[in-house]
C-alpha positions as CSV (number, residue, x, y, z in Angstrom):
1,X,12.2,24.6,24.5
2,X,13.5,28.4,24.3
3,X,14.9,29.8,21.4
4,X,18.6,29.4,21.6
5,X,17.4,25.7,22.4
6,X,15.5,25.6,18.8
7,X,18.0,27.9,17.2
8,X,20.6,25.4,18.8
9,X,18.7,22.1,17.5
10,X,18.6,23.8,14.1
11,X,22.4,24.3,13.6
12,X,22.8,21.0,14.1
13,X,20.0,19.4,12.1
14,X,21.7,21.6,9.4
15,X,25.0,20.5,9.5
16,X,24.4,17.0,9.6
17,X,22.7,17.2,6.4
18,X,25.1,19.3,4.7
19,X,22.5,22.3,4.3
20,X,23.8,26.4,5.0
21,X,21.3,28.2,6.9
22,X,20.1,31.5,5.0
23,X,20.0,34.6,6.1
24,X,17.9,36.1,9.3
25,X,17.7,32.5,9.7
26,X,16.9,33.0,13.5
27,X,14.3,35.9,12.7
28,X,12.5,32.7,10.4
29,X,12.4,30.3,13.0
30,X,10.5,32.4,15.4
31,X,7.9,33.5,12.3
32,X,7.2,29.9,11.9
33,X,6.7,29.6,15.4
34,X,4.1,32.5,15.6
35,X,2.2,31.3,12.4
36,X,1.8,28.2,13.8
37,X,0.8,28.7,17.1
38,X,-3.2,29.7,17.9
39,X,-2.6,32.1,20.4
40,X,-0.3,34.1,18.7
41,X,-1.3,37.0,17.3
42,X,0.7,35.7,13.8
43,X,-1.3,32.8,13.8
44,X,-2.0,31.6,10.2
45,X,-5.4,30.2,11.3
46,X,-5.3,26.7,10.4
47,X,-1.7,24.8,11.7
48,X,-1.5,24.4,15.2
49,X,1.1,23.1,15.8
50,X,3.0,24.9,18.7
51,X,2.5,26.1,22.3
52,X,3.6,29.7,23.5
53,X,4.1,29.0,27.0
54,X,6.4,32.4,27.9
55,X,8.8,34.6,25.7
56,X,11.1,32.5,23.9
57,X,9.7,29.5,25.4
58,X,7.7,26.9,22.8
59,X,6.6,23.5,23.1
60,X,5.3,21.1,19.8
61,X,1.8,19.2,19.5
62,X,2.9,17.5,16.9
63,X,5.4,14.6,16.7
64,X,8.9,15.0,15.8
65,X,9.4,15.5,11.8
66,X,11.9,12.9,11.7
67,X,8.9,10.6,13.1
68,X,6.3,11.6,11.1
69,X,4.9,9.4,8.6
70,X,5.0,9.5,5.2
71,X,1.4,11.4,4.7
72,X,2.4,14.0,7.5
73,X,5.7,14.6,5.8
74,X,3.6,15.1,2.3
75,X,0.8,17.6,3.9
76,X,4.3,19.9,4.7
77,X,5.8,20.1,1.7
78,X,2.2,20.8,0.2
79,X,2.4,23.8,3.0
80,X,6.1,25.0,2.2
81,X,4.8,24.5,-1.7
82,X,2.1,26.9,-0.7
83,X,3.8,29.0,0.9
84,X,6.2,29.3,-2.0
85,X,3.8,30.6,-4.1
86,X,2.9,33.2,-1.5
87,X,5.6,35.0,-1.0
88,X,8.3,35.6,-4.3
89,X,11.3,36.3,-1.3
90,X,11.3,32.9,0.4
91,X,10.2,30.7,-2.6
92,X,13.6,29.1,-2.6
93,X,14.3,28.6,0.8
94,X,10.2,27.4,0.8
95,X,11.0,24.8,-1.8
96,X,14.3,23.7,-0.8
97,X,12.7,22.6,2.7
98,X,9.7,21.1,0.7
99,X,11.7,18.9,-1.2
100,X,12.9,17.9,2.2
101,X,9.9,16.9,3.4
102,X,8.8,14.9,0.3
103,X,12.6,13.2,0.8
104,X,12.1,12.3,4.1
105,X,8.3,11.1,3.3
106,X,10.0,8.8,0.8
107,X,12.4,7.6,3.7
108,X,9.0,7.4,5.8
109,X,7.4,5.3,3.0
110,X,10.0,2.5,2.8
111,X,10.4,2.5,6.6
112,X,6.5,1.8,6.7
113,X,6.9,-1.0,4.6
114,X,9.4,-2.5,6.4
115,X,7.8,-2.5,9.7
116,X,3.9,-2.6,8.6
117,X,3.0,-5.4,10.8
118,X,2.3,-8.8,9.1
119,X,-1.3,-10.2,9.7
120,X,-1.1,-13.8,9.5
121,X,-4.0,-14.7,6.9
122,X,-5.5,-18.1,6.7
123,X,-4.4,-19.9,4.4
124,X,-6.7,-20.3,1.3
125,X,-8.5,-23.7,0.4
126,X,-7.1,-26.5,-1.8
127,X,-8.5,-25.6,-5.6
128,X,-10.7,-29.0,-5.6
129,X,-12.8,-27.5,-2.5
130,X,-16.1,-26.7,-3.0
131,X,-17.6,-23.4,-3.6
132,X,-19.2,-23.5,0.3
133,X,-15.4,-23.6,1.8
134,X,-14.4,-21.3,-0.7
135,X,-17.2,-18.3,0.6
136,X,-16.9,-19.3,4.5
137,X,-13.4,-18.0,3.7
138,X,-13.9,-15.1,1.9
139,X,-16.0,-14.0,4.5
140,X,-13.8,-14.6,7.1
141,X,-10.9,-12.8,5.4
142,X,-12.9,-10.0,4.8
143,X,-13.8,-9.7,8.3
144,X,-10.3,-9.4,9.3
145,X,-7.9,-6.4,9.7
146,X,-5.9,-4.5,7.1
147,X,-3.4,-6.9,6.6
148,X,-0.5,-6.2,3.1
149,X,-1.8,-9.6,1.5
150,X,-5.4,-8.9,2.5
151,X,-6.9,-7.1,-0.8
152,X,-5.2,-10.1,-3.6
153,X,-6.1,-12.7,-1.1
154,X,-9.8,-11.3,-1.5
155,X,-9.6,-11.3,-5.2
156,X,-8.0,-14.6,-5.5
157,X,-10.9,-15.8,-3.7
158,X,-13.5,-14.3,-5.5
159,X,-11.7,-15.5,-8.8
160,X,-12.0,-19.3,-7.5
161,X,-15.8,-18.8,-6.0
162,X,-16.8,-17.0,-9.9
163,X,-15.0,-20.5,-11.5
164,X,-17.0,-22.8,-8.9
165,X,-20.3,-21.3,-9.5
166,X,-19.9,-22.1,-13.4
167,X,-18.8,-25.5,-12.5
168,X,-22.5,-25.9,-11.0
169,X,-24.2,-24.5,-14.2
170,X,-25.9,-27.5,-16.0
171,X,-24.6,-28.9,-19.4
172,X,-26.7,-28.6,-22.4
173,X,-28.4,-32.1,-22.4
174,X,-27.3,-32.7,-26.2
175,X,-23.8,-32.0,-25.3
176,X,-21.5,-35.0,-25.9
177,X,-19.3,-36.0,-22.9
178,X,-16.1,-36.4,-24.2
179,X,-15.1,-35.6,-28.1
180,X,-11.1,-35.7,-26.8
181,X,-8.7,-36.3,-24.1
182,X,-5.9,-34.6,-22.8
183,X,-3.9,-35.3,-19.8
184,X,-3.3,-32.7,-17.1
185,X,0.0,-32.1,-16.2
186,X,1.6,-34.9,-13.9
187,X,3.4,-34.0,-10.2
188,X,6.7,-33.3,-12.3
189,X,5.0,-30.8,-14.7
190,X,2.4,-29.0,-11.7
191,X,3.5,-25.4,-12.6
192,X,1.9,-22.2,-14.0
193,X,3.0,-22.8,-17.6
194,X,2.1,-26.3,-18.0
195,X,-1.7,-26.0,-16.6
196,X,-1.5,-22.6,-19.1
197,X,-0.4,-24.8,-21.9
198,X,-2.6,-27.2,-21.4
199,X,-5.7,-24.5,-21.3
200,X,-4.5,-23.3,-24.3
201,X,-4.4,-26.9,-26.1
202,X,-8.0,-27.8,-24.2
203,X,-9.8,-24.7,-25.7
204,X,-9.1,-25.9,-29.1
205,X,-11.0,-29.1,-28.8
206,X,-14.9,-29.4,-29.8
207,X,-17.5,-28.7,-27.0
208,X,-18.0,-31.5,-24.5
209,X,-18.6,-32.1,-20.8
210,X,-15.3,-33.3,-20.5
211,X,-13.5,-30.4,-22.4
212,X,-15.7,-27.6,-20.0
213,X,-14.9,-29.1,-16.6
214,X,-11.0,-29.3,-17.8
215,X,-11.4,-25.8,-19.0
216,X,-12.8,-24.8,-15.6
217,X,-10.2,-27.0,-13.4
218,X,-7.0,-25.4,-15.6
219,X,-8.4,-21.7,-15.2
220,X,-8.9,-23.0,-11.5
221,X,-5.5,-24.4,-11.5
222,X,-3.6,-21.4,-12.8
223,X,-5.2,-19.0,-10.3
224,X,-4.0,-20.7,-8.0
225,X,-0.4,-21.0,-9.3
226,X,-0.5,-17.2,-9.8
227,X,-1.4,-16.6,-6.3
228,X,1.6,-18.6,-4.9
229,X,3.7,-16.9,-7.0
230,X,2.4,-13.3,-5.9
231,X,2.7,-14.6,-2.3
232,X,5.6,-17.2,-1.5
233,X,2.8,-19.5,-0.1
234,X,2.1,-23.1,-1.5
235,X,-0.7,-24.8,-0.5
């Protein structure tokens, strides 16, 4: 582009966003140009981001602003912030644009999120499968690509794998099997604050066989509950 192109470009940016260009405006716009360009003799010595083809005639290495992500957007205010401090004349100017950039990083942010692809996970075992299901899966989810649900679908699991292993741990052999009973919630009452409840009624019972594998089955139970909740899945 030339410079009445950029100066052009700039007006308009500008103006759709409501903001008054300052002063030797135009004088600014070829600064940045210089200090950001490695073959110019302005160059600031670490942002390269423009080419100096001829006089008055630029090109960018970078993308577009408007399509930068949310990080790229953040690494320019942090620039503009330093820049700031730098120089007592253009702090204003310096930190209106860097409140720009961390505006349109927050754009950039929620836009992400909105289009960050979604990796279709597999879904998790039942809770009554044993512990060797439960590992093949964790190893296969951990082998997969970033994904949003990835890192609490890898703690879920690790929850359920911890609660099977001390389902394997033996009993003491004095331990009575059953002191007390209490049912489990039926198909009408399978829900996160019943199988709570019902942990909560369970743990108050004397020690038996029975009253440790209920234990284990409702803390079983409830993680997996929570993990529906989190994600909108039922398995």
């Amino acid at each position: 582009m030339t410079n009445p192109e950029i100066y052009k470009a700039t007006q308009e940016v500008c103006a759709r966003h409501g903001r008054r260009l300052p002063e030797n405006w135009e004088a600014e716009i070829r600064q940045t140009l210089q200090s950001h360009c490695a073959s110019s003799p302005q160059y600031n010595g670490q942002d390269d981001f423009f080419v100096h083809h001829d006089r008055g005639v630029w090109s960018c290495k970078v993308t577009s602003p408007m399509r930068f992500k949310a990080s790229q957007h953040l690494k320019m205010a942090a620039l503009l912030d330093k820049q700031a401090e730098l120089s007592r004349e253009r702090a204003q100017k310096q930190a209106s644009m860097a409140e720009v950039f961390r505006m349109l990083a927050r754009r950039a942010t929620a836009k992400e999120a909105e289009i960050e692809p979604r990796l279709a996970l597999p879904a998790p075992p039942g809770p009554h499968e044993p512990i060797e299901v439960w590992e093949n899966f964790l190893t296969e989810v951990t082998a997969m690509s970033e994904a949003a649900q990835k890192p609490r679908t890898i703690l879920y699991a690790e929850h359920m794998i911890a609660l099977k292993k001390e389902e394997l741990v033996p009993t003491p052999s004095n331990l009575p099997f059953l002191v007390a009973m209490i049912d489990e919630p039926g198909p009408f009452g399978d829900n996160l604050s019943e199988w709570r409840q019902l942990l909560s009624d369970v743990e108050q019972l004397p020690d038996s066989v029975q009253k440790r594998h209920t234990v284990n089955r409702a803390k079983q139970m409830i993680a997996t509950k929570l993990w529906e909740n989190k994600t909108g899945s039922s398995l």
